[in-house]
DSSP file (Angstrom, degrees, kcal/mol; ACC not computed):
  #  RESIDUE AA STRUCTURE BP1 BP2  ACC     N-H-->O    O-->H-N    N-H-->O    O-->H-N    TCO  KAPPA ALPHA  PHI   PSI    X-CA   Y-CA   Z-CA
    1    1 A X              0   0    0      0, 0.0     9,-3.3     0, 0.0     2,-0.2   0.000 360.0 360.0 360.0 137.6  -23.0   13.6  -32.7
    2    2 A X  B     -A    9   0A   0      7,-0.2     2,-0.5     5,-0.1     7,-0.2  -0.599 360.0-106.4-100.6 172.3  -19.5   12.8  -31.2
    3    3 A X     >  -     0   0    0      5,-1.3     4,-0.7    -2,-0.2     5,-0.2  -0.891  19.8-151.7-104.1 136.1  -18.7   13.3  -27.6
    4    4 A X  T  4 S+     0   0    0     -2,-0.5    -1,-0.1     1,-0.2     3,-0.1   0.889  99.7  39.8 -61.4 -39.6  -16.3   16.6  -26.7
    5    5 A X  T  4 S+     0   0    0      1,-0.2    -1,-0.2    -3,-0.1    -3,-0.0   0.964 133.9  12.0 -78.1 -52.4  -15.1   14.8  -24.0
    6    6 A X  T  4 S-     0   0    0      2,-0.1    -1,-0.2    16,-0.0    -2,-0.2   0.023  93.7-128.3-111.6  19.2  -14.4   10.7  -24.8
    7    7 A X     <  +     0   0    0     -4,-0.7     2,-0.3    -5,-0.1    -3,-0.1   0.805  53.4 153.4  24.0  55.4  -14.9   11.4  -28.8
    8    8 A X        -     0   0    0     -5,-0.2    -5,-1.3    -7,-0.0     2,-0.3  -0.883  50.6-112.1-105.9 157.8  -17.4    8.7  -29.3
    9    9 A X  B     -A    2   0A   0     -2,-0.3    -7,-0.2    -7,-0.2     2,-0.2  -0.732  43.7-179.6-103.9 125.6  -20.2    8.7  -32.1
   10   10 A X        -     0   0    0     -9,-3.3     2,-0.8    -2,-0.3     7,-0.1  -0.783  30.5-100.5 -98.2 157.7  -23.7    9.1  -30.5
   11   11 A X    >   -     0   0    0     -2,-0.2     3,-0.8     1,-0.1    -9,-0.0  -0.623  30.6-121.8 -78.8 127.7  -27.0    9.3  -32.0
   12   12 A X  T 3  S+     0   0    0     -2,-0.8     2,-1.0     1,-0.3    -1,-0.1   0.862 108.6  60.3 -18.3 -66.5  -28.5   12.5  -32.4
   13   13 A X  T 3  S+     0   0    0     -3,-0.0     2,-0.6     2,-0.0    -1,-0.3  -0.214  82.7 100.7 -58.4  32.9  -31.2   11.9  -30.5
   14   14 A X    <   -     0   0    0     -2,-1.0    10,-0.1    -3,-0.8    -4,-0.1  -0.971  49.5-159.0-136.3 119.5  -29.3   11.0  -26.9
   15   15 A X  S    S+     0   0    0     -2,-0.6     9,-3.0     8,-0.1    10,-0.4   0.612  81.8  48.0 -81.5 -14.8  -29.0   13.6  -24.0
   16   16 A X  B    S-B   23   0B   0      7,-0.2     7,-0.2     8,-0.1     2,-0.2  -0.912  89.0-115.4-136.2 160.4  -25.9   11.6  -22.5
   17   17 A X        -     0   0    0      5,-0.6     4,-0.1    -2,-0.3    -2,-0.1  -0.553  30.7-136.1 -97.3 151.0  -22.9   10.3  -24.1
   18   18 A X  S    S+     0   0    0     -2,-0.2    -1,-0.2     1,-0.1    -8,-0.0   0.545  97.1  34.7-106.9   6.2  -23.2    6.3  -23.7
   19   19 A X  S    S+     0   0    0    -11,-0.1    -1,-0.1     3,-0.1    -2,-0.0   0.827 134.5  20.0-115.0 -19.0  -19.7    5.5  -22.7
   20   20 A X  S    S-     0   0    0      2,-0.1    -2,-0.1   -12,-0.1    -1,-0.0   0.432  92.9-127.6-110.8  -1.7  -18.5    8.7  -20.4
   21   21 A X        +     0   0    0      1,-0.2     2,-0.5    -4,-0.1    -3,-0.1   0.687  46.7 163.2  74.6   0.1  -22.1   10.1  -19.4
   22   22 A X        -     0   0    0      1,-0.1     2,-0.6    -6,-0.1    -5,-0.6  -0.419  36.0-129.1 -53.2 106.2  -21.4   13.6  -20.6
   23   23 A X  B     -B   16   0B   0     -2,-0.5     3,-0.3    -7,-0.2    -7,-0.2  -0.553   5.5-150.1 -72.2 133.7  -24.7   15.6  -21.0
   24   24 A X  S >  S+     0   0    0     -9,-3.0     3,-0.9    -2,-0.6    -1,-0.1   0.680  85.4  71.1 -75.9 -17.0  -24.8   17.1  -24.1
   25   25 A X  T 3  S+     0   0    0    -10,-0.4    -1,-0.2     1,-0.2    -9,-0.1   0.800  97.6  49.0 -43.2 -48.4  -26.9   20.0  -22.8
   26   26 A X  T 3  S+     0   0    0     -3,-0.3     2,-0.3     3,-0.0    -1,-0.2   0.565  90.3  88.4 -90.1  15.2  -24.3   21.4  -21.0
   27   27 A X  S <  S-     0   0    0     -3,-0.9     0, 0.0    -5,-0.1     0, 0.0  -0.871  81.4-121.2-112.7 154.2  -21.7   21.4  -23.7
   28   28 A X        -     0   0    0     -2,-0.3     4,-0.0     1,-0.1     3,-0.0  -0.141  24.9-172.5 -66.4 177.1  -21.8   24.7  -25.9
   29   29 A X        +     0   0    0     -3,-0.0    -1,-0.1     2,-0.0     3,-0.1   0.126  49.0 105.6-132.9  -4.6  -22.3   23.7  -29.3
   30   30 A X  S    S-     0   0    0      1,-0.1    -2,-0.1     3,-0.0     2,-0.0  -0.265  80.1 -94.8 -55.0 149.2  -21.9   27.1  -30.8
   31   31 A X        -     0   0    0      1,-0.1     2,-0.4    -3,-0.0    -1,-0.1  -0.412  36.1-111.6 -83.6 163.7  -18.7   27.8  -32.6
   32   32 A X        -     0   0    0     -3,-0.1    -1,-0.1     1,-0.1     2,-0.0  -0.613  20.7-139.4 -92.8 150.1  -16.0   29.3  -31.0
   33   33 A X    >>  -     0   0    0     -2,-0.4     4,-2.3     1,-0.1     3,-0.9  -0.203  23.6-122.1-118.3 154.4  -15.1   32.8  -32.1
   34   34 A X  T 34 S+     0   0    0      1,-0.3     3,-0.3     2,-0.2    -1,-0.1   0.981 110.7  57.6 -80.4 -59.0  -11.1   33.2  -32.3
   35   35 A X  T 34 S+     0   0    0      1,-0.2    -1,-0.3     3,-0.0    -3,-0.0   0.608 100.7  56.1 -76.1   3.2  -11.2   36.3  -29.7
   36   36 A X  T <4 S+     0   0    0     -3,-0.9     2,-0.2     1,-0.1    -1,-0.2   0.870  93.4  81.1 -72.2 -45.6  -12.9   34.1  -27.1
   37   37 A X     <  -     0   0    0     -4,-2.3    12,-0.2    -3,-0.3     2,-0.2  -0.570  60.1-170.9 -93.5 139.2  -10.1   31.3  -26.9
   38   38 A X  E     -C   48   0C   0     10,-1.4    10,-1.9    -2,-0.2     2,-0.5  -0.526  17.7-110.1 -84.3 156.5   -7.5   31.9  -25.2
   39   39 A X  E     -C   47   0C   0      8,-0.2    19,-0.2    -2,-0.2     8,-0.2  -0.862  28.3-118.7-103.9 132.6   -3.6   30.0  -24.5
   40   40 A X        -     0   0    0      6,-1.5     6,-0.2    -2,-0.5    19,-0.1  -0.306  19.5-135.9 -56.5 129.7   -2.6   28.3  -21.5
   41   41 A X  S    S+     0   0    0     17,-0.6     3,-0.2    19,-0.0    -1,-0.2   0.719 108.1  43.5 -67.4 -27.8    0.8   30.7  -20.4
   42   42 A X  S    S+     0   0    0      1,-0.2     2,-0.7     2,-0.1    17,-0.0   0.884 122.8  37.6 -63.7 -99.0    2.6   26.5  -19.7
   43   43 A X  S >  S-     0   0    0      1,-0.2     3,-0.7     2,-0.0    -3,-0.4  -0.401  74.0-177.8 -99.7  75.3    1.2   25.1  -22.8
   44   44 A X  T 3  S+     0   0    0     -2,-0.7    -1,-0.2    -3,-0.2    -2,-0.1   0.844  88.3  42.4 -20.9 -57.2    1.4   27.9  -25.6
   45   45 A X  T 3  S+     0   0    0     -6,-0.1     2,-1.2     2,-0.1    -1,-0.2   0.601  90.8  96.4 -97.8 -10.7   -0.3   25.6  -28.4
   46   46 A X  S <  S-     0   0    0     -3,-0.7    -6,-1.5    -6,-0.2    -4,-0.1  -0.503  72.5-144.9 -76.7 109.4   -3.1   24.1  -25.8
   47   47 A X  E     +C   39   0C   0     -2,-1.2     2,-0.3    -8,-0.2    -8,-0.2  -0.215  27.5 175.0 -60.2 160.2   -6.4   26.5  -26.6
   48   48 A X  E     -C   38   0C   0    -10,-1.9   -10,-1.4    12,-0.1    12,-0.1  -0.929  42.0-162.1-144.9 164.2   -8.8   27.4  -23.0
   49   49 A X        +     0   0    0     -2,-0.3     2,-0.3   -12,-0.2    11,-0.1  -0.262  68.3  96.9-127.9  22.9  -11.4   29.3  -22.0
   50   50 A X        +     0   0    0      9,-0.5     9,-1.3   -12,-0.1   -12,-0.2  -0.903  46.5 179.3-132.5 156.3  -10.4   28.9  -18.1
   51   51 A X  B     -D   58   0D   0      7,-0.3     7,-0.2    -2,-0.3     5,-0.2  -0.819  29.6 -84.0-160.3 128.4   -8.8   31.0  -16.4
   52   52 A X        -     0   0    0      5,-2.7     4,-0.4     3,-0.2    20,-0.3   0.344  25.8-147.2 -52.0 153.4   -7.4   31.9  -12.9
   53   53 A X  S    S+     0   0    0     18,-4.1    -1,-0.2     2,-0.1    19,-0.1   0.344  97.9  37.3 -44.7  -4.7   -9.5   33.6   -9.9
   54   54 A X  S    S+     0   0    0     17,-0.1    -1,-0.1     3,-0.1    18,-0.1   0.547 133.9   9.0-143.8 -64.2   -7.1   35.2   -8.7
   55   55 A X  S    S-     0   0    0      2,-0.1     2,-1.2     1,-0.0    -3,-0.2   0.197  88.5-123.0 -89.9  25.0   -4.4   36.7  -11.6
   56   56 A X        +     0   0    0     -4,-0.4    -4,-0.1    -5,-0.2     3,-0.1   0.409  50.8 158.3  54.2 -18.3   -6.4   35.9  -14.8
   57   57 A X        -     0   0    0     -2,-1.2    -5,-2.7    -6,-0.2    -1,-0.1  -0.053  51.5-107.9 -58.2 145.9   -4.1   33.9  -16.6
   58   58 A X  B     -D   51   0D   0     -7,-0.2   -17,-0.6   -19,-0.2     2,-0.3  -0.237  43.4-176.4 -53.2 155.3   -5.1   31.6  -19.2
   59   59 A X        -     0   0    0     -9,-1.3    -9,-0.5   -19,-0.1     2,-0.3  -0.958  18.9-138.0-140.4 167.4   -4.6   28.2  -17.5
   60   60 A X     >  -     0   0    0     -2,-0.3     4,-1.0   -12,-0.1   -12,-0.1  -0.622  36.9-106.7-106.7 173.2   -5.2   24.4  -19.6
   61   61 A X  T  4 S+     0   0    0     -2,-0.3    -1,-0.1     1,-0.2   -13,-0.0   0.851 124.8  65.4 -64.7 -38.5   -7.0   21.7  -17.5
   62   62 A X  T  4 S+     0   0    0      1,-0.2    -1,-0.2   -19,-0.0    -3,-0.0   0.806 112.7  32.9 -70.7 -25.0   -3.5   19.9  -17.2
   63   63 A X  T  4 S+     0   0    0      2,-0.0    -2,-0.2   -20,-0.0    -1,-0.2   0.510  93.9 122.6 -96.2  -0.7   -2.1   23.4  -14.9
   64   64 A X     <  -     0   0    0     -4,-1.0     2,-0.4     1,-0.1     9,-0.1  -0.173  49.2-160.9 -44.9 148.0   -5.7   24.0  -13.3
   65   65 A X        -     0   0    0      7,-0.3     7,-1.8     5,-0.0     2,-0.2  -0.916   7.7-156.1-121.3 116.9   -5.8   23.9   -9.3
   66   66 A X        +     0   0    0     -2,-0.4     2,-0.3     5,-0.2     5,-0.2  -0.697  30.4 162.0 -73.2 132.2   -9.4   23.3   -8.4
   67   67 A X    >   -     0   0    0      3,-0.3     3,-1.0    -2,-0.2    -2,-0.0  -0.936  58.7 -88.8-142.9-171.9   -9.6   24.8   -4.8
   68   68 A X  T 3  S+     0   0    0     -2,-0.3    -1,-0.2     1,-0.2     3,-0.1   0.952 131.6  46.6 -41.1 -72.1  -12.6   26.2   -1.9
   69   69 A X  T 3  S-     0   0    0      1,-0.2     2,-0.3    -3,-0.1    -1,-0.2   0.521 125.4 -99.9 -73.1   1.7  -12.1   29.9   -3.9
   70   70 A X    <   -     0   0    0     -3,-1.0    -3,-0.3     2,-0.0     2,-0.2  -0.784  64.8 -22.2 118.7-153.4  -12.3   28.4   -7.5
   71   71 A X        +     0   0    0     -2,-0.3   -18,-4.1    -5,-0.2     2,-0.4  -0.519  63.4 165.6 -99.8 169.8  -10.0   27.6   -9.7
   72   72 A X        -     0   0    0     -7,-1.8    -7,-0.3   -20,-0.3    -2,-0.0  -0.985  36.3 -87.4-155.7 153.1   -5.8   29.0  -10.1
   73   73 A X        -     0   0    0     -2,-0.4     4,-0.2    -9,-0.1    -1,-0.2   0.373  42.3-116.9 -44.5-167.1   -2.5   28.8  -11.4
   74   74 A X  S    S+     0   0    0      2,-0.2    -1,-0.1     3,-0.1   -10,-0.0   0.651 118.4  60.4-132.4  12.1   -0.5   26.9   -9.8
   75   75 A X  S  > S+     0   0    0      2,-0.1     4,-1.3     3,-0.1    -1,-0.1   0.572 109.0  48.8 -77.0 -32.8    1.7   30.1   -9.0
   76   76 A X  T  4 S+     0   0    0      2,-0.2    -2,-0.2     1,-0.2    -3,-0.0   0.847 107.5  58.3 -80.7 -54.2   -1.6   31.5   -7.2
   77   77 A X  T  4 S+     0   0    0      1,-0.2    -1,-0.2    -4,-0.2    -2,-0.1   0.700  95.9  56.7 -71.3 -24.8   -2.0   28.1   -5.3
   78   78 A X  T  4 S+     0   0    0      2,-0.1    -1,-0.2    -3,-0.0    -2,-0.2   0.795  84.5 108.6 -53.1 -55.0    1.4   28.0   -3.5
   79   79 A X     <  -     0   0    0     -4,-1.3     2,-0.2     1,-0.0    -3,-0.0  -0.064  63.5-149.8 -33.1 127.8    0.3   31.4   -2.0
   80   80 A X        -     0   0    0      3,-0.0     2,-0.4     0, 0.0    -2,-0.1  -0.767  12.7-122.3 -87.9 153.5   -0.5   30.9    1.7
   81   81 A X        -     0   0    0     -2,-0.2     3,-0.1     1,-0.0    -2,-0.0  -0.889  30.1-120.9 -68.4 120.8   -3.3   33.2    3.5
   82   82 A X        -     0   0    0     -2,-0.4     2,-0.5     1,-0.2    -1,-0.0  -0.155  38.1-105.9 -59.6 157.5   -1.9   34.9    6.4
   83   83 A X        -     0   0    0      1,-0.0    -1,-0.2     2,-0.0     2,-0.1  -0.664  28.1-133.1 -90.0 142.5   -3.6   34.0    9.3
   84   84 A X        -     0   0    0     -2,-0.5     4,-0.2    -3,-0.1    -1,-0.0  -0.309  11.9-142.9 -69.3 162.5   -6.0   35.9   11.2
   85   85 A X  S  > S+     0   0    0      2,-0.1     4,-0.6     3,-0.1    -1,-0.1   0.368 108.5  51.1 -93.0  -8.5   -6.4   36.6   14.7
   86   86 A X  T  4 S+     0   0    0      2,-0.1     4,-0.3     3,-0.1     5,-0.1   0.612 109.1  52.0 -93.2 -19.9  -10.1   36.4   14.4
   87   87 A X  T  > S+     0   0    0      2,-0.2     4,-1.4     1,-0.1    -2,-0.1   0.672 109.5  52.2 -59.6 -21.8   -9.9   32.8   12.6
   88   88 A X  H  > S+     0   0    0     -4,-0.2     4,-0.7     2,-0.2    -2,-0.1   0.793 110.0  44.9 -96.9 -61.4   -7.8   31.7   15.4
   89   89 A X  H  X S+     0   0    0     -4,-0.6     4,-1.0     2,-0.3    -2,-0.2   0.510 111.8  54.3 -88.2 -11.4  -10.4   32.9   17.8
   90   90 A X  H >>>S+     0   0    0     -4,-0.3     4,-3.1     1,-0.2     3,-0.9   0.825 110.0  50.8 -68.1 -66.8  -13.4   31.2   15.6
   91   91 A X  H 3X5S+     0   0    0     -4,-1.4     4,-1.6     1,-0.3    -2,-0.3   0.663 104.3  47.6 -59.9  -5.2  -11.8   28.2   15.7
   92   92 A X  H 3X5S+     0   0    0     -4,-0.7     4,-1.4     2,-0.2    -1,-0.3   0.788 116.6  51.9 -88.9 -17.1  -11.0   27.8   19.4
   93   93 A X  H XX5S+     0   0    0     -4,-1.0     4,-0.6    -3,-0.9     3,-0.5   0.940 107.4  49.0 -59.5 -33.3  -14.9   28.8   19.9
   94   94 A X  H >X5S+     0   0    0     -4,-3.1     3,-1.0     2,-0.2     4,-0.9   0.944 114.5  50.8 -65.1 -50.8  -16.0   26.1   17.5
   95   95 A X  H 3<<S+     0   0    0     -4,-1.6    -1,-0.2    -5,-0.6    -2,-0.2   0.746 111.3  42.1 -67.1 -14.9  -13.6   23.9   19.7
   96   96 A X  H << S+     0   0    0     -4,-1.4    -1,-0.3    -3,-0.5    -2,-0.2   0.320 114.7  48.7-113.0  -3.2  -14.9   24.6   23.1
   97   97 A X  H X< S+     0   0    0     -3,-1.0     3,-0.6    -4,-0.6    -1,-0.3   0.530 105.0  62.6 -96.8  14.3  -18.8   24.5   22.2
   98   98 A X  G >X S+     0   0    0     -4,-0.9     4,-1.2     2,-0.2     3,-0.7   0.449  88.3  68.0 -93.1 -29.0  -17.8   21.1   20.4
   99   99 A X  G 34 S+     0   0    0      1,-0.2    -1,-0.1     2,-0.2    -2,-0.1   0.845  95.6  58.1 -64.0 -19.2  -16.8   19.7   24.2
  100  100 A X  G X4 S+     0   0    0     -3,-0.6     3,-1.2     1,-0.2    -1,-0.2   0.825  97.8  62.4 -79.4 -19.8  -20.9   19.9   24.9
  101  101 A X  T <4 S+     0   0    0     -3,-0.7     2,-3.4     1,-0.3    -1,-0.2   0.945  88.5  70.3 -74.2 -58.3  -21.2   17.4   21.8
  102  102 A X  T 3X S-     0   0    0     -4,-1.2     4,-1.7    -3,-0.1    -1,-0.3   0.108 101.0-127.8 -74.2  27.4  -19.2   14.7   23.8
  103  103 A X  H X>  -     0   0    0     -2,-3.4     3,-1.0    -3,-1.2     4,-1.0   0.260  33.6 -70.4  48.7 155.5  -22.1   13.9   26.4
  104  104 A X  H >> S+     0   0    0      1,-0.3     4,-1.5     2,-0.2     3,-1.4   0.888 137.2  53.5 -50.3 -62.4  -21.8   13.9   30.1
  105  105 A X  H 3> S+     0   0    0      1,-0.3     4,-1.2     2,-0.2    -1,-0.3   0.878 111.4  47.5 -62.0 -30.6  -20.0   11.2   30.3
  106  106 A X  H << S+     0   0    0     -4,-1.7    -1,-0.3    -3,-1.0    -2,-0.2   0.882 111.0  47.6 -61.4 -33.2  -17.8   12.9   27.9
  107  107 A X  H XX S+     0   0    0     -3,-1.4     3,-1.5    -4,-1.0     4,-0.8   0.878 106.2  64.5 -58.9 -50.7  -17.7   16.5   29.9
  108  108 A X  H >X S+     0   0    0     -4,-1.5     3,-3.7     1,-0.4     2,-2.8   0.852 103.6  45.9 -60.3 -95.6  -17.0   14.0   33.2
  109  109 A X  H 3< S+     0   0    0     -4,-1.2    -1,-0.4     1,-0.3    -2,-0.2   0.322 107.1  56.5 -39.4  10.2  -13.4   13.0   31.4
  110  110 A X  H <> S+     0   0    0     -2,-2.8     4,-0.9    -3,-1.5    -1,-0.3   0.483 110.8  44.3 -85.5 -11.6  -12.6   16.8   30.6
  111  111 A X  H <X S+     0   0    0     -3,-3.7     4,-2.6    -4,-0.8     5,-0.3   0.852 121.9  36.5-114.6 -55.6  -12.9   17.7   34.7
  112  112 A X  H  X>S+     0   0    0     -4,-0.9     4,-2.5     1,-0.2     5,-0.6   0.983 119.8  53.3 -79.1 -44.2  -10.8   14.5   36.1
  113  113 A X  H  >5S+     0   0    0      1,-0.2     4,-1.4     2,-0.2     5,-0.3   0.938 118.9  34.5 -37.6 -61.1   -8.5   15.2   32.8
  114  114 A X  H  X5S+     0   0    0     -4,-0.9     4,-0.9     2,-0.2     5,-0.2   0.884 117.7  51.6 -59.8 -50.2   -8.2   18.8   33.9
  115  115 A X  H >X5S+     0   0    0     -4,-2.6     4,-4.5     1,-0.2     3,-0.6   0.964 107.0  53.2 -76.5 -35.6   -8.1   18.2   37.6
  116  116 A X  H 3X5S+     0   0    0     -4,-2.5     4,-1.4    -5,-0.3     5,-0.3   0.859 110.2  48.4 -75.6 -12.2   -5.4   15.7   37.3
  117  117 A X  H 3X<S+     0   0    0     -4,-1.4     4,-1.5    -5,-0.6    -1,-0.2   0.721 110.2  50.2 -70.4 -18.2   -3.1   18.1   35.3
  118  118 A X  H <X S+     0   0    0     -4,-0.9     4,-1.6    -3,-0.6     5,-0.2   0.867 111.9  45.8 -96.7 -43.3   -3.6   20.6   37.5
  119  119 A X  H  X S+     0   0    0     -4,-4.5     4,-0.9    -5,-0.2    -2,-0.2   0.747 108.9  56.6 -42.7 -28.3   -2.7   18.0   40.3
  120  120 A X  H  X S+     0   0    0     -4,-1.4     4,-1.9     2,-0.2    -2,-0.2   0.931 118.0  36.9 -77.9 -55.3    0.6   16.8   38.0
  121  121 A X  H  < S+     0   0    0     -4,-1.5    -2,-0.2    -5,-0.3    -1,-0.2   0.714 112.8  53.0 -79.6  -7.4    1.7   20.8   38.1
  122  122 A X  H >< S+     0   0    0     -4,-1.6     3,-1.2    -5,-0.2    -1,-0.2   0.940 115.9  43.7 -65.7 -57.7    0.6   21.6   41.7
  123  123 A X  H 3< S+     0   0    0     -4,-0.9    -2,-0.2     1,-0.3    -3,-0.1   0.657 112.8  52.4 -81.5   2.9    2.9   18.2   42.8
  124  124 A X  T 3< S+     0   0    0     -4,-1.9    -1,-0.3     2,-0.1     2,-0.3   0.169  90.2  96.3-108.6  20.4    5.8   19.2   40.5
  125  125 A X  S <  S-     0   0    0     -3,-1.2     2,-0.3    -4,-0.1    -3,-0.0  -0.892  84.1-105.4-110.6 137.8    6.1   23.0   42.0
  126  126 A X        -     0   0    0     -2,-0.3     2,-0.5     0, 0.0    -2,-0.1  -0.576  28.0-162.1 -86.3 126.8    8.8   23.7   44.9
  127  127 A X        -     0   0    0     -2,-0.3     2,-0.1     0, 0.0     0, 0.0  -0.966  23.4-128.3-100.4 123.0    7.3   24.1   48.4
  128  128 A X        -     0   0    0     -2,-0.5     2,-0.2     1,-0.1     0, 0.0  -0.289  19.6-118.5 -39.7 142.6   10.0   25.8   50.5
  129  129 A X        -     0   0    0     -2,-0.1     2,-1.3     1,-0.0    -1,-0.1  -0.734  41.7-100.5 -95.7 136.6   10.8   23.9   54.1
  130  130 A X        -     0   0    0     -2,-0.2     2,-0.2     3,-0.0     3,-0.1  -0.651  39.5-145.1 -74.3 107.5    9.9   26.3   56.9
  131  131 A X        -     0   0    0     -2,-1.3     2,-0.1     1,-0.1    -3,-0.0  -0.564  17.4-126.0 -53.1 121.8   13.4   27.9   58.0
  132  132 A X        -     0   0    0     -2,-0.2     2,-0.3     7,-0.1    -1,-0.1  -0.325  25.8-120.1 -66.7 146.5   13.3   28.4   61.3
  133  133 A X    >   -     0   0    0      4,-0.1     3,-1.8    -2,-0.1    -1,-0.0  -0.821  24.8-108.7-105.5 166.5   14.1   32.2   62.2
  134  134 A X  T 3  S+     0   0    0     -2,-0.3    -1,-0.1     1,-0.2     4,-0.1   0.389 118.3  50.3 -85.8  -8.0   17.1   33.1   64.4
  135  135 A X  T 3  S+     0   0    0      2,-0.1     2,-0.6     1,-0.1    -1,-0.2   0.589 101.5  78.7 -98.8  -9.0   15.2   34.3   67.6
  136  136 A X  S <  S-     0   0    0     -3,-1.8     3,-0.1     1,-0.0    -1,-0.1  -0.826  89.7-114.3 -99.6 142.2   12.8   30.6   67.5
  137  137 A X        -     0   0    0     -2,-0.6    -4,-0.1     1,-0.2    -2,-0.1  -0.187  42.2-109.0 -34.8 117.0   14.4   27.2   68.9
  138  138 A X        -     0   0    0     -6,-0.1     2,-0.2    -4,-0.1    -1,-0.2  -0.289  41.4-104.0 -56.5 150.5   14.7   24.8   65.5
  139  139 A X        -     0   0    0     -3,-0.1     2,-0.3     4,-0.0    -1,-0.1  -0.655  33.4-132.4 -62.1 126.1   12.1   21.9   65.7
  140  140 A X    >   -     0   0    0     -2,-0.2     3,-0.7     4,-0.2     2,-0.3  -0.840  16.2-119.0 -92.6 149.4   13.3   18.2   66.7
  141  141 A X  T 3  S-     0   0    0     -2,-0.3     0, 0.0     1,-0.2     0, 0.0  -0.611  99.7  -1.7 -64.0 136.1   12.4   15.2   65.0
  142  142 A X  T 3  S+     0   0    0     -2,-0.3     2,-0.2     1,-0.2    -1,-0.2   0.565  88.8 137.2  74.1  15.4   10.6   13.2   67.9
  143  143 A X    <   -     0   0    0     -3,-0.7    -1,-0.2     1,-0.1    -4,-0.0  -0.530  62.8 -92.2-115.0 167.4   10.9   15.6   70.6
  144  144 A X        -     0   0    0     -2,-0.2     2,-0.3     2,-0.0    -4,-0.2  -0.049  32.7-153.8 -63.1-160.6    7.4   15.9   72.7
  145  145 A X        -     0   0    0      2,-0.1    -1,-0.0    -3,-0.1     0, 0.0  -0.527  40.4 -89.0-148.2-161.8    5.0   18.4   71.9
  146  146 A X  S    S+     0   0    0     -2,-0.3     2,-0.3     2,-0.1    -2,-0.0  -0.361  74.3 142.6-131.8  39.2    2.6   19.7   74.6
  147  147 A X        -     0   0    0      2,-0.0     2,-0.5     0, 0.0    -2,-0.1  -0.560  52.7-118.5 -62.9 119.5   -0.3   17.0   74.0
  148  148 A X              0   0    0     -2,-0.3    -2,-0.1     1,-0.1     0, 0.0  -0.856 360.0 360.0 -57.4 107.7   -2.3   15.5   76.8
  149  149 A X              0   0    0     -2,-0.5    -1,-0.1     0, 0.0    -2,-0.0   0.330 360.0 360.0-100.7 360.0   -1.9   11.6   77.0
């Protein structure tokens, strides 16, 4: 028996190909019927059986894109998915129960992280000087107060 894959002569008797490992179980051995194979739409002369997930087109192994949803062209694989606003909102949940993962000590450096940001933009915000109004006396530097010594 040769092997489909690495074309090597095996013994009949063998379930795995002895130089690539191929199991010979899982390769068809029936023949294939002229209205099954199809031609790769790149490669005219290369026959397939594969085809995309997404349009149908024949593809060869050399235009395949393996991806999460199976396989595609490789016109189909440049397509982005628009993003969701409920994917958006998974993932910042996923990210904020993931802060319990980081242990106390870890939780501790999110609260002085946090409080000192909040400190940075507290001290970087303009406090107004109290303006004296036109019926009260302006303030001196140094001038007594009304203190008991």
């Amino acid at each position: 028996m040769n092997c489909p894959r690495c074309g090597r002569e095996n013994d009949p008797s063998n379930q795995f190909c002895g130089r690539c490992g191929l199991e010979f179980a899982q390769v068809s051995t029936a023949p294939h019927d002229a209205a099954d194979v199809m031609y790769c739409y790149r490669h005219p002369k290369e026959p397939t059986r594969l085809s995309c997930g997404r349009c149908g087109r024949p593809i060869c192994t050399r235009c395949v894109v393996i991806g999460p949803a199976g396989p595609r062209c490789r016109e189909c694989a440049k397509q982005n998915v628009p993003i969701s606003a409920r994917g958006v909102a998974h993932d910042v949940a996923s990210s904020v129960r993931g802060i319990g993962r980081l242990g106390p000590f870890g939780i501790y450096y999110m609260i002085i992280l946090g409080l000192m940001v909040l400190g940075f933009v507290r001290g970087c915000l303009w406090h107004p000087q109290q303006v004296p109004t036109p019926d009260q006396p302006p303030v001196e530097q140094g001038a007594p107060t009304n203190q008991r010594v």
